[in-house]
Every structure is written in C-alpha cells, then in structure tokens.
GUSEVO-175283 format. One record per residue (C-alpha): x, y, z. Coordinates in pm, 1 decimal, always signed. Example, Ala and Ser with C-alpha at 12.3 -4.5 7.8 and 13.67 -1.06 7.14 Angstrom:
<nodes>
[node [+1230.0; -450.0; +780.0]] [node [+1367.0; -106.0; +714.0]] 
</nodes>
This chain:
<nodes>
[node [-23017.4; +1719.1; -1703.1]] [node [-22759.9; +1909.6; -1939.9]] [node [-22998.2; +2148.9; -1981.7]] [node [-23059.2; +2250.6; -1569.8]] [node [-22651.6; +2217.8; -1572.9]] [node [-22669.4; +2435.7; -1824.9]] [node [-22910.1; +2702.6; -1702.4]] [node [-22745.5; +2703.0; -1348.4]] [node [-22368.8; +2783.4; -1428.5]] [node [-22520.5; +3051.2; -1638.3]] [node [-22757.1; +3162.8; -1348.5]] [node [-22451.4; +3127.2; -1127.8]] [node [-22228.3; +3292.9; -1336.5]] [node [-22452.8; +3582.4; -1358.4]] [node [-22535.2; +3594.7; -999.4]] [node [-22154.9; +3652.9; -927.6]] [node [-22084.7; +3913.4; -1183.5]] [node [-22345.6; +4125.4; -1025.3]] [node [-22364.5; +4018.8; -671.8]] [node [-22227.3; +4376.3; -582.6]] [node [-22562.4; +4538.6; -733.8]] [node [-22831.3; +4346.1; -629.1]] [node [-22930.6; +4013.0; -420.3]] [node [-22909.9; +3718.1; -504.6]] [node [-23067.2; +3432.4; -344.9]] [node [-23141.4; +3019.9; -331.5]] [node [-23369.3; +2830.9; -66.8]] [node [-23360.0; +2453.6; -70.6]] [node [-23628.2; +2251.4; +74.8]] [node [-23544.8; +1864.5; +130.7]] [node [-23677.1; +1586.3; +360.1]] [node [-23674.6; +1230.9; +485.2]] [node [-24041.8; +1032.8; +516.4]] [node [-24165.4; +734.4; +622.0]] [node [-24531.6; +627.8; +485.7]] [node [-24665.3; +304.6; +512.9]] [node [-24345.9; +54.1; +553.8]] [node [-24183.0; +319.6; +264.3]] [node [-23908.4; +472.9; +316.0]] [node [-23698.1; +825.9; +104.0]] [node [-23528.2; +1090.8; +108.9]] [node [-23742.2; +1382.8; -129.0]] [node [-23594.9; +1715.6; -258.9]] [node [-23895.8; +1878.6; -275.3]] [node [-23793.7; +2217.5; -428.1]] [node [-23464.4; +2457.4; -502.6]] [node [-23541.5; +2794.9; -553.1]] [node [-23259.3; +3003.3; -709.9]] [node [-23302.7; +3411.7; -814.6]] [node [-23218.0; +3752.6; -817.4]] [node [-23333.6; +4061.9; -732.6]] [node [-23265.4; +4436.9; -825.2]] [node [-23328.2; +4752.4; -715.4]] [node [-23348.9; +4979.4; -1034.6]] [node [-23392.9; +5277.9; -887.2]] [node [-23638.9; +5474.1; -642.4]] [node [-23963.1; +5362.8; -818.6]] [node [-23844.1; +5062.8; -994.7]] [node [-23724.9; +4735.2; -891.7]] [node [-23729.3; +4390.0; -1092.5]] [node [-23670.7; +4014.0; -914.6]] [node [-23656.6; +3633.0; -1082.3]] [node [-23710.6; +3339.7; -947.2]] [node [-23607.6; +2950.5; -1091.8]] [node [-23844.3; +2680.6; -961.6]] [node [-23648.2; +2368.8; -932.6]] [node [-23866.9; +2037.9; -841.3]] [node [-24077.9; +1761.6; -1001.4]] [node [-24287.6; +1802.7; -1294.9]] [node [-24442.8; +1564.4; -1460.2]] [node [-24387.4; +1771.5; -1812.4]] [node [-23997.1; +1696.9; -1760.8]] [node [-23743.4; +1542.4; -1642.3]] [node [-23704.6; +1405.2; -1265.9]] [node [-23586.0; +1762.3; -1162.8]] [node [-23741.8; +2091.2; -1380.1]] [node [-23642.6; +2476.3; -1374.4]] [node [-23934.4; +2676.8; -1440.5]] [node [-23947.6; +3007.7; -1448.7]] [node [-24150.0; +3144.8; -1168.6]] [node [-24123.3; +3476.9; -1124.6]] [node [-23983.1; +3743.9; -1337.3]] [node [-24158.9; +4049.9; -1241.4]] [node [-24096.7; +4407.5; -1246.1]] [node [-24182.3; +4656.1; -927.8]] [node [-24333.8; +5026.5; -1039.4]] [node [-24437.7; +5231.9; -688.5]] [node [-24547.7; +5556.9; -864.6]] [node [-24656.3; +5682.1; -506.5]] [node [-24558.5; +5579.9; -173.1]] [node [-24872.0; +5399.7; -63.3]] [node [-24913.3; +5278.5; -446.4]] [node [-24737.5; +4961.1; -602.0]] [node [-24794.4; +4803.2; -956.7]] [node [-24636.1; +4376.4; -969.9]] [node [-24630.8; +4334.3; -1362.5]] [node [-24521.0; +4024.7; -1563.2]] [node [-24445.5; +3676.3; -1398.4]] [node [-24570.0; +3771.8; -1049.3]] [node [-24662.4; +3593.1; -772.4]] [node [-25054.9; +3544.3; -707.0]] [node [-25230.3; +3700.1; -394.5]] [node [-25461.6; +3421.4; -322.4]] [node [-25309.2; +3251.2; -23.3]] [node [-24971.5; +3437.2; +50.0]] [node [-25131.0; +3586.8; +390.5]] [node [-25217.2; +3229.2; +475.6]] [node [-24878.4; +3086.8; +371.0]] [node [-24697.7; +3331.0; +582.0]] [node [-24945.9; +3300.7; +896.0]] [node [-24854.1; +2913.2; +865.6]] [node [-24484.7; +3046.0; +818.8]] [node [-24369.2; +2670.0; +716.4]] [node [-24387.4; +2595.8; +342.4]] [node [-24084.9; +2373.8; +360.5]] [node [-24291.2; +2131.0; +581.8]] [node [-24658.2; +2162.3; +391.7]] [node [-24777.2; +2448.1; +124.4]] [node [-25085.9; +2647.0; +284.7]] [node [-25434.3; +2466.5; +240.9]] [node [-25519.6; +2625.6; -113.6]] [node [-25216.7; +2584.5; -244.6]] [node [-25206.7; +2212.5; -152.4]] [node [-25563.3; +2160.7; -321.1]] [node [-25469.9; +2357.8; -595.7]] [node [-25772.3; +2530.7; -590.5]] [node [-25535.1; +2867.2; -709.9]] [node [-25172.8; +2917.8; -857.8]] [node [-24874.9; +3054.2; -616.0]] [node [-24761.6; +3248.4; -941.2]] [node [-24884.9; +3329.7; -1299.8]] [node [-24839.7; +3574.9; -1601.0]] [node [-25002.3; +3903.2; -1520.5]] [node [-25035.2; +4241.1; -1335.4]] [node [-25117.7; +4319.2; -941.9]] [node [-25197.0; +4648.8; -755.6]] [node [-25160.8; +4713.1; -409.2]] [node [-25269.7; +5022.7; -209.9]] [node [-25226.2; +5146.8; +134.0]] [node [-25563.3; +5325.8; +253.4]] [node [-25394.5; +5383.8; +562.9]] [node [-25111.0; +5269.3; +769.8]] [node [-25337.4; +4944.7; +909.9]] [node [-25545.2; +4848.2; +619.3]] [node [-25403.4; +4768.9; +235.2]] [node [-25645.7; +4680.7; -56.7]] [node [-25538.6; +4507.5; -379.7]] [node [-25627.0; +4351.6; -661.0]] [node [-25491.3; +4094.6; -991.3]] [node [-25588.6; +4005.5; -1326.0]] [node [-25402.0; +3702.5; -1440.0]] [node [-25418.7; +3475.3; -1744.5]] [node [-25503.8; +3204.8; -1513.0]] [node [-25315.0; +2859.0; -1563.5]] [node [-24999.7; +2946.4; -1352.4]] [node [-24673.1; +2955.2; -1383.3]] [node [-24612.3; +2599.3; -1518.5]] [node [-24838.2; +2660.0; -1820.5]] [node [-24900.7; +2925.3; -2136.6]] [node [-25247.7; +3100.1; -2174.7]] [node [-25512.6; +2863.8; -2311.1]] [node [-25687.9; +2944.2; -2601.5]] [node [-26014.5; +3097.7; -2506.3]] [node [-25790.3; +3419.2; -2346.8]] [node [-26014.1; +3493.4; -2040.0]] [node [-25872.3; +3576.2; -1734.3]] [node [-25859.8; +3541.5; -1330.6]] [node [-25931.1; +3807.0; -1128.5]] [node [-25913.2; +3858.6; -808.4]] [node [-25922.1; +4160.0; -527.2]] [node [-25912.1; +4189.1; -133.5]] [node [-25835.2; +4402.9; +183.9]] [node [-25592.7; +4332.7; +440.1]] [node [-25646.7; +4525.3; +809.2]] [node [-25415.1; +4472.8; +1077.0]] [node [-25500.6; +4604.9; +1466.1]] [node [-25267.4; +4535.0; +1751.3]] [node [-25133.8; +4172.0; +1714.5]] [node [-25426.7; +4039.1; +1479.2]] [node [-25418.6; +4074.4; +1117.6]] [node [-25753.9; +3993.0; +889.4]] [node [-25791.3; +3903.0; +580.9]] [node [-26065.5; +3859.1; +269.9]] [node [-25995.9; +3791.5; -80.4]] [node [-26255.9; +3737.8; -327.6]] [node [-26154.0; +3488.9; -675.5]] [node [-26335.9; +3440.5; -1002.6]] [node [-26236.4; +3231.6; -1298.4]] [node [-26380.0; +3248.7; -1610.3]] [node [-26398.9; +2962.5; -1866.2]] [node [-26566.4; +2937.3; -2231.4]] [node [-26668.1; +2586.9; -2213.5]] [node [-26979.4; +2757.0; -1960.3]] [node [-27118.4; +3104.9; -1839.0]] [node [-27109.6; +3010.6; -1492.6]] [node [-26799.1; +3187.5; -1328.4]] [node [-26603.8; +2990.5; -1063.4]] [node [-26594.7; +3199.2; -722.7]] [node [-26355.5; +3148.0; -437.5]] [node [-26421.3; +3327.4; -165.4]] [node [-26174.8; +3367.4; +155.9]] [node [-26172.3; +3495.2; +494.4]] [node [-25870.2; +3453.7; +729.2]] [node [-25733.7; +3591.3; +1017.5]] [node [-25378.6; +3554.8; +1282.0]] [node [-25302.1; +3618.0; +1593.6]] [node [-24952.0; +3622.4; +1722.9]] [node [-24816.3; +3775.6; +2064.4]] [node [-24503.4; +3660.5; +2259.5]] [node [-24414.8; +3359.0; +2054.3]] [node [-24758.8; +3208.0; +2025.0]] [node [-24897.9; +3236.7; +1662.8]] [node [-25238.0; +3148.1; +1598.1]] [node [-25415.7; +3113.8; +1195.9]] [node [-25775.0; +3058.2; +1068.1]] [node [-25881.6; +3036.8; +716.7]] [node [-26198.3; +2927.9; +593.7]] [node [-26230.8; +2886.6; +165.7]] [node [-26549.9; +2847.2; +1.6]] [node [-26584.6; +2760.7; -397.4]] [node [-26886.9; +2804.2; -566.9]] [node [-26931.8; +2623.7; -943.9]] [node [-26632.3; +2403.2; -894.9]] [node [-26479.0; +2377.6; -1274.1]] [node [-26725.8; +2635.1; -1399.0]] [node [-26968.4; +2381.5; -1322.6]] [node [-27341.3; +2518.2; -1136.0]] [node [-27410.4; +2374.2; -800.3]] [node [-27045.5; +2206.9; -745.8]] [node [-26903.3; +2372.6; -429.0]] [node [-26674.4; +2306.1; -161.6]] [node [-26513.3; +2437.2; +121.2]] [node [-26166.8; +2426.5; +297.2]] [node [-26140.4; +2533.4; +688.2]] [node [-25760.4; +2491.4; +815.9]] [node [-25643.1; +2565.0; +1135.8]] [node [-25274.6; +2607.5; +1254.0]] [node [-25049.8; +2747.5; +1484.2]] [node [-24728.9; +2741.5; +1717.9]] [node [-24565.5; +2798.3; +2020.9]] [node [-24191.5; +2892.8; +2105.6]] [node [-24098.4; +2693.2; +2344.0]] [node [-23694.4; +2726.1; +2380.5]] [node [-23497.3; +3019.8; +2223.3]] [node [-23441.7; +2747.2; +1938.4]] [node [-23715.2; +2508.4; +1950.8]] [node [-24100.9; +2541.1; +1840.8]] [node [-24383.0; +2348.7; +1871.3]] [node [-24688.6; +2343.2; +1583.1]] [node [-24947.1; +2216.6; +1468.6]] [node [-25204.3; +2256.1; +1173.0]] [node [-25594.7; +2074.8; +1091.7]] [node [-25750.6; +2102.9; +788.2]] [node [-26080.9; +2023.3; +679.3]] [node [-26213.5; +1943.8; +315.7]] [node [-26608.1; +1948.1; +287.7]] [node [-26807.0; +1945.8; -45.0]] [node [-27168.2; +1979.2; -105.3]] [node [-27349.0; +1583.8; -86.9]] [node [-26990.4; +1476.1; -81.3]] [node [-26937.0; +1452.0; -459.1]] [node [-26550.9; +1518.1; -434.9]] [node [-26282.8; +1375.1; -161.9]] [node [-26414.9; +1475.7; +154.4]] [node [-26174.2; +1436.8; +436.6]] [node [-25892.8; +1580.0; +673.3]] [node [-25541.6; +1684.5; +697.7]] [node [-25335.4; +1668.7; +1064.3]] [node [-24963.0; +1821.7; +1112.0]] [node [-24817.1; +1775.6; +1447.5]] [node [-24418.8; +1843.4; +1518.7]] [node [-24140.0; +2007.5; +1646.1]] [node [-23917.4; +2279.4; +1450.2]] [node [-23552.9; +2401.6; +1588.6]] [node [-23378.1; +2697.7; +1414.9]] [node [-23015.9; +2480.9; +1366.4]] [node [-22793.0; +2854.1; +1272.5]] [node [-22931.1; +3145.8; +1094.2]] [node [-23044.9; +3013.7; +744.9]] [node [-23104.7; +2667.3; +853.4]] [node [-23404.9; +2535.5; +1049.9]] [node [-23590.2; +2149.1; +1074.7]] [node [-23883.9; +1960.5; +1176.6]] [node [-23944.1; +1644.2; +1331.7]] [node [-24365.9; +1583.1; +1253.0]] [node [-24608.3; +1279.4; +1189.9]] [node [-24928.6; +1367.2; +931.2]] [node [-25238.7; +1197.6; +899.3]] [node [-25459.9; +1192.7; +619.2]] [node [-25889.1; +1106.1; +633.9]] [node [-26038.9; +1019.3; +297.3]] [node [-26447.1; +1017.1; +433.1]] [node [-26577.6; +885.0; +81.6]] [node [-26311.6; +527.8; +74.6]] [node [-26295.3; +568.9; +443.2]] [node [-25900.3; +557.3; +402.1]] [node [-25635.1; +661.2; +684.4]] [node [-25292.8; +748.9; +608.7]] [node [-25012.8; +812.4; +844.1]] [node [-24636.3; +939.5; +789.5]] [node [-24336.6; +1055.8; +972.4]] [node [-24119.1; +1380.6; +833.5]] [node [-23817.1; +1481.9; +913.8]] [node [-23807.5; +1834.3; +701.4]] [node [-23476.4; +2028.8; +639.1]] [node [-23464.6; +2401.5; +475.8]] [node [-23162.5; +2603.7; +416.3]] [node [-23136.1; +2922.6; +257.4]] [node [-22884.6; +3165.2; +195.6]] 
</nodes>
C-alpha cells in the first residue's frame, strides 16, 4: 500500500509539473453486483498516465494499471504501457517498447464498453491487451491500413520466459461507408513443442445513426502448442441510442471447442447505459453465464460506473 501511495504522489507530482506540455490522463472503472444472494461493490481498474508529443515524428505515452493481481497486494500498479511513437512517413507508424497489442483493439472499440465487460478475447485470455515489443502500421490507402507485431509474448504483467521466442502477429483493416472489416492472423511459439499456436480472426461493424452493430468470430488451432486442441469464440454485440443520453445494448458470446474438451458454454449482456456529464457514463445490465460441460447457469445484476478525466 505505501508503495502505490508512493508511486502516485510521484506520478501526480509529475503530472502537474508538466501538465502545460503534454496530457495527462486517469480513467476509473468501478461497479456494484449482485450474484447469487452476494452482494459488492468492485473497483475493477484505475488507469493513470501521460502522454507527450516530442515533436513532429515522435511522440511517447505511459500508462499505470491499477487493479487486482494475484502477484500483489489487493490493489497493484503495473506498468502497462510505456511506448514511444516514430511516424517516419505520413502513412507509416512504428509503436516500440511497452505497447499495446493489436489482437482485439478493433473488437474492443466496436463493443465500445470495457468498463462493463473486456471484448471476448480479452476475457478468455486467449491474447494480452499489452506486452514488451514493437508494432508497425501502414496506410495502403485512405480506407484500408495493414499492420503487424512481434512481441515477447507473456504480457504486460510478466518478464520474457526463458526459451526467448516470440508472438507475432499481422492483419488488414478496410473500412467502406459505415462498415469497417477486420482480419488478424496470431501465432505463438513455445519450446516445450514444434507445433505453433494459431489464432485466427475475422470481424466486422456496422454503425449508422446511433445503431452500432459487431461480429467477431476467433478460431485457435493447437491450443497450448498442443496438436489437435482447438476452439473457437463467436460474440455478437451491439446498441441502440435511444434518448440523447440513454443507450440500449446488448452482447452474446459463444465458446465452442473441438469434442468439448475445454468449458464449452455462453456469455449474455443485456442493459441500459446513460452518459451522466461529459466524462462520466453508467450501466444498469443483468449477465448470464452457460457452462455446457457441468451444465451450470449463472446470473448477475451490474450496476457499472466509469469516469474519466
């Protein structure tokens, strides 16, 4: 606890000292649940950071991830991002250092509500949100982008093991009209085998006078660098604006695995959001959760709160 104290008067201190230079920034995500005669109030995550505009061609940003980790205390800072921003042309930029990964951020901001739920591969952990490394992205033309990673491959939360391979991972991005496609293509490599594990994903949105519609389907072949072991995630979501401040949504998700060897089931989000002022904005939603294999049922009631400034 002395030691978060610790590390946010410094980051505060720092932020104010140089406010006038660059941006700093903290998002706070917080809610109130009710699952199976429990009741609690959950801070979820803090996010506290900075970025910097260097110059023309160079900018830098960092990022404190402040939540639960099992490695510490009740409430962790990590480190997630601390990455520096090289655009050596205008259609051309190079993400090096503690960068965030490219796996599911079109999906997370199609489903545009990570305070409520992360995106479906993020919740399965089936990839990292961020993790030591360096990205490319470039602009073909003015409707389709191309990129690419190579990564150490544990995330954010954990050093380089000691067989040194790495993640890859490269896609395309095309956008026409009000619909906006997606592929990505993912392949870790492991020295306890020399089977590669693939993920493979294909998504698309649609959004048009304040209805917003997402697909995604994920496929992984050789689960844990293991032959044979795949499974697939298909997650559906979307919402409607139905006030100036009020919005319903929804989201399904589907987990499927090959004879059922892992925990085949489903994932329901059904609510209401309101944008309270600018910077604030909460959800009133009930989940369910299908386990096929114990034949298990879960349901819950959210009330979800984020801030940011």
């Amino acid at each position: 606890m002395k030691k978060l104290l610790s590390l946010s008067l410094v980051l505060a201190f720092t932020l104010s000292i140089n406010a006038q230079e660059g941006n700093p920034f903290a998002k706070v995500f917080t809610n109130f649940n009710h699952d199976n005669d429990k009741n609690e109030f959950e801070l979820e995550r803090a996010y506290l950071g900075y970025s910097y505009k260097i110059d023309d061609n160079f900018s830098t940003k960092i990022t404190f991830d402040v939540g639960n980790n099992s490695s510490g205390s009740t409430y962790t800072a990590m480190l997630k991002i601390a990455s520096l921003t090289w655009k050596p042309m205008k259609n051309t930029s190079i993400n090096m250092g503690m960068i965030g990964a490219k796996n599911f951020k079109f999906m997370e901001k199609s489903w545009g509500r990570r305070y409520i739920e992360k995106s479906a591969l993020d919740k399965e952990k089936w990839a990292n949100s961020a993790d030591l490394g360096v990205s490319l992205d470039y602009k073909v033309f003015d409707n389709f982008t191309i990129d690419g990673q190579i990564l150490n491959g544990e995330g954010y939360k954990n050093t380089q093991d000691e067989d040194g391979l790495m993640r890859v991972g490269f896609g395309g991005t095309y956008k026409l009209s009000n619909f906006s496609i997606r592929v990505f293509r993912d392949i870790k490599s492991c020295a306890c085998s020399d089977i590669n594990q693939e993920i493979t994903t294909a998504a698309v949105s649609y959004s048009n006078n304040g209805l917003n519609i997402g697909f995604e389907t994920d496929m992984m072949g050789n689960s844990n660098n293991t032959v044979d072991m795949d499974k697939e995630i298909m997650s559906i979501y979307g919402s409607y604006k139905l006030l100036d401040k009020y919005t319903l949504f929804g989201r399904y998700d589907d987990y499927s695995s090959e004879n059922s060897w892992d925990e085949d089931g489903t994932y329901t989000i059904i609510g209401v959001e309101t944008r309270i002022v600018k910077g604030v904005k909460a959800a009133a939603n009930i989940r369910q959760t299908t386990n096929d294999v114990n034949d298990v049922q879960d349901n819950a009631f959210y009330l979800n709160l984020e801030y940011k400034f």
